[in-house]
N, C-alpha and C positions, 0 to 999 in steps of 0.2 A: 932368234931365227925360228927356232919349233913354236913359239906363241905365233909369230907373224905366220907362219905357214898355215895353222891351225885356225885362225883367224881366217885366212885367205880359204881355206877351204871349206869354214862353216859357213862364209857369206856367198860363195858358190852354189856351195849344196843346198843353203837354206831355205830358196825358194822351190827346192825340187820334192816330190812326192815321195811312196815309195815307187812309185811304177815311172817316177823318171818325166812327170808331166809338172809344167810350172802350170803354178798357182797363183805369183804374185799380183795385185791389181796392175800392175803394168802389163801386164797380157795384152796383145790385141791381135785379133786374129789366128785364125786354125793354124795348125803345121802342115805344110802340104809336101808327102814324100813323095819326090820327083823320083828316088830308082831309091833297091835295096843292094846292096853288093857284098862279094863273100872274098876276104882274101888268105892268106896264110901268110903268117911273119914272127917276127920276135920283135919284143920290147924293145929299144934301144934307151930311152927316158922320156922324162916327163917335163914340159915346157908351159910355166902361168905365165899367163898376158889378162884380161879380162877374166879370161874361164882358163880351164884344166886343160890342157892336148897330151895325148896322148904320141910319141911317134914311134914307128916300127919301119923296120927294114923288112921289106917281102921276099918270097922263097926265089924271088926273079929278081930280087936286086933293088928294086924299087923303093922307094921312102916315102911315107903316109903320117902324115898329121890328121888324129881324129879331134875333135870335142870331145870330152869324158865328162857325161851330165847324168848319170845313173849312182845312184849313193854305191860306194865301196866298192864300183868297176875297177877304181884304182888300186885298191889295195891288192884284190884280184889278178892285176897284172904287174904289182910288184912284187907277190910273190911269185908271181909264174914268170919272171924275168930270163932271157936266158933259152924257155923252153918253146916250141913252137906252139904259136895260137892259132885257132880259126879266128879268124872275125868277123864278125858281119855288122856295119854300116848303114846310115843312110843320107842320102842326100838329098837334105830335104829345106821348106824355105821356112823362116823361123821368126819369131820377134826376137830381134836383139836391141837393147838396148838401147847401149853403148854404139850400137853401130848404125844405129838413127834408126832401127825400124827391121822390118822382115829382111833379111839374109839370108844368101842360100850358104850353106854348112854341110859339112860331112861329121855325122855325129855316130860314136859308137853303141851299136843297139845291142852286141850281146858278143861273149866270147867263151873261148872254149880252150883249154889244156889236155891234152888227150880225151878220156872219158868225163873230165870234171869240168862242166858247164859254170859262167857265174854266177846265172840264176842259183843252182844246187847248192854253191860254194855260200852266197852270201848270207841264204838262208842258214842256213848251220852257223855260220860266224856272226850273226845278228843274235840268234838263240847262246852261243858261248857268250860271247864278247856284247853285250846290251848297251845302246846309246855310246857314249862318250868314250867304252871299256875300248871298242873295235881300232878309233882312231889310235888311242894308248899304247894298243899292239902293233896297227900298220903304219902309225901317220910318220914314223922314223925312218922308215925302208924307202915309201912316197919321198919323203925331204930328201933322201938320199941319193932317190935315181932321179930327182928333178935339176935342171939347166942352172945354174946358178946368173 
C-alpha cells in the first residue's frame, strides 16, 4: 500500500514544477482564475481519485473539497491536522486530462497554521528533508489521513 500510495503520488506530482505550474506536453491552454477565495477550516482527510483532494470542514460547518497540486501542501496539512487553517483557493478553469480538456476546479493556492504559512514550512522541510527524504517523513501521516 505505501509503494502504491507513493507511486500515486509521484505520478501526480510529477508533472508539477516548484511553483505548482504543469509542465507536461499535454498542456493546452492558460489557467484562467475565475475568483480567489479565503476560508478557515480543519483537515478532515485526504481523498485520491485522479489527483490528490484535499477535504476540510469550515469554521460554519461547511465541507470543502480542494485539488492539492502544490509539491508537500499535503504534508503540510497532515501535519497541521486537527488545528485550524486559513486557506486560500482558487477557482479557476484548467486542462484536465482525464476529464477530456479544460475544467473548472477549486484548487488549493496556499495555507496557513497560525503564524506558519506553507510556503515558510516547505521551504525549511525541502532544505532538512531533500527529494525523496520529505515524502519518507510525511508520505505515512498522507496514507493515514487518506479515505481508504
Amino acid at each position: 500500500m505505501k509503494l502504491l500510495l507513493a507511486l500515486v503520488f509521484g505520478l501526480c506530482l510529477a508533472p508539477l514544477a516548484h511553483n505548482g505550474t504543469v509542465f507536461s506536453q499535454e498542456r493546452k491552454g492558460a489557467d484562467k482564475v475565475r475568483a480567489v477565495k479565503t476560508i478557515e477550516g480543519t483537515l478532515t482527510d485526504f481523498e485520491m481519485g485522479d489527483y490528490l483532494h484535499a477535504n476540510f470542514k469550515t469554521t460554519k460547518g461547511k465541507r470543502v473539497s480542494l485539488f492539492v497540486m502544490k509539491p508537500g501542501m499535503e504534508y503540510f496539512l497532515a501535519v497541521n491536522k486537527g488545528k485550524r487553517l486559513t486557506l486560500k483557493y482558487e477557482v479557476v478553469d484548467t486542462h484536465i486530462p482525464e476529464a477530456g480538456g479544460m475544467t473548472k476546479i477549486e484548487r488549493l493556492a496556499s495555507a496557513k497554521a497560525g503564524n506558519v504559512s506553507y510556503e515558510t514550512w516547505w521551504k525549511a522541510t525541502k532544505a532538512k528533508y531533500p527529494g525523496e527524504a520529505s515524502h519518507a517523513k510525511y508520505g505515512s501521516l498522507v496514507e493515514k489521513y487518506t479515505k481508504k
